[in-house]
C-alpha positions in Angstrom: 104.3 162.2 178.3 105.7 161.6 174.9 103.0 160.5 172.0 104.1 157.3 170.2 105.4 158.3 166.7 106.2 162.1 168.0 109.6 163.0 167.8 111.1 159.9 166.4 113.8 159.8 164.3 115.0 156.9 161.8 118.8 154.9 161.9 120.1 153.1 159.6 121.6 150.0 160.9 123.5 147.3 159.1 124.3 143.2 159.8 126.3 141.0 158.1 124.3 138.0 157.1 126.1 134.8 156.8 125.1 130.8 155.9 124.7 132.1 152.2 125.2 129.5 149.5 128.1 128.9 148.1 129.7 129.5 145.0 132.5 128.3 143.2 135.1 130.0 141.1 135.3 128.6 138.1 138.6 130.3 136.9 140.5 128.6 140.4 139.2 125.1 140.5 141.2 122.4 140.0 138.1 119.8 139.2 139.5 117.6 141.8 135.9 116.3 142.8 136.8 116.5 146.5 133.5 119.1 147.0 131.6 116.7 145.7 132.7 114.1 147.9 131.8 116.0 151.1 128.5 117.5 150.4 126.3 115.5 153.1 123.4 116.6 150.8 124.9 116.0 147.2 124.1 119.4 146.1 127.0 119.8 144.8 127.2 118.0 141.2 129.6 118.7 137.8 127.9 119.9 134.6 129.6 120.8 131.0 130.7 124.9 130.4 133.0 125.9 128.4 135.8 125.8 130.4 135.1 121.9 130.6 133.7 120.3 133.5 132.7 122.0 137.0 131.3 121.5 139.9 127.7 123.5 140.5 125.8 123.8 144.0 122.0 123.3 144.1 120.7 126.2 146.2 117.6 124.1 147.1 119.5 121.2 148.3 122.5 123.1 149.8 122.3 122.9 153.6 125.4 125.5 154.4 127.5 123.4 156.3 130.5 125.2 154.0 132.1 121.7 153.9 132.9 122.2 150.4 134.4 125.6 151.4 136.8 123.8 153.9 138.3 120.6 151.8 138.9 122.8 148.7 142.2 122.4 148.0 142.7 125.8 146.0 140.1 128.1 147.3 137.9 128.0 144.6 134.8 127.2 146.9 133.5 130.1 148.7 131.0 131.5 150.8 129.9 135.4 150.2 128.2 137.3 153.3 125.1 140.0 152.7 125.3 142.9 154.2 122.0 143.5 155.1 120.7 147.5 156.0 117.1 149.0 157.5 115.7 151.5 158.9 115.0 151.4 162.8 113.0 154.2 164.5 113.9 155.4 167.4 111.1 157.5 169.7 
């Protein structure tokens, strides 16, 4: 019989991790408003840079429904994905 721990041997193992917040890229968007008119949660609101005004999501508010990611007529809204790795051990 095999001792818990003896002989085990460690895999990494890796996910991809999605419903991450999105961003949006200021050099694409048009400032057409229309993300800010789907946001169910209004975290999505326009503040002053120097490239004029932009649209800027609210992490805390956000509630990943990628809605802004759909209506954006130019692609600027998008949604990156984590890859996420550990360590599982195997006996």
């Amino acid at each position: 019989m095999r001792q818990r721990g003896a002989g085990s041997a460690a895999f990494p193992q890796s996910a991809l991790r999605a419903g991450g917040i999105p961003w949006i890229d200021a050099a694409s968007c048009s400032r057409c408003g229309l993300c800010l008119a789907v946001c169910p949660s209004g975290a999505i609101d326009g503040r002053a840079s120097e490239l004029g005004w932009l649209p800027f999501v609210d992490e805390r508010r956000c509630v990943r429904c990628e809605l802004c990611v759909a209506v954006c007529p130019e692609q600027a809204a998008e949604v990156a994905f984590e890859i996420v790795t550990w360590e599982r051990s195997v006996s």
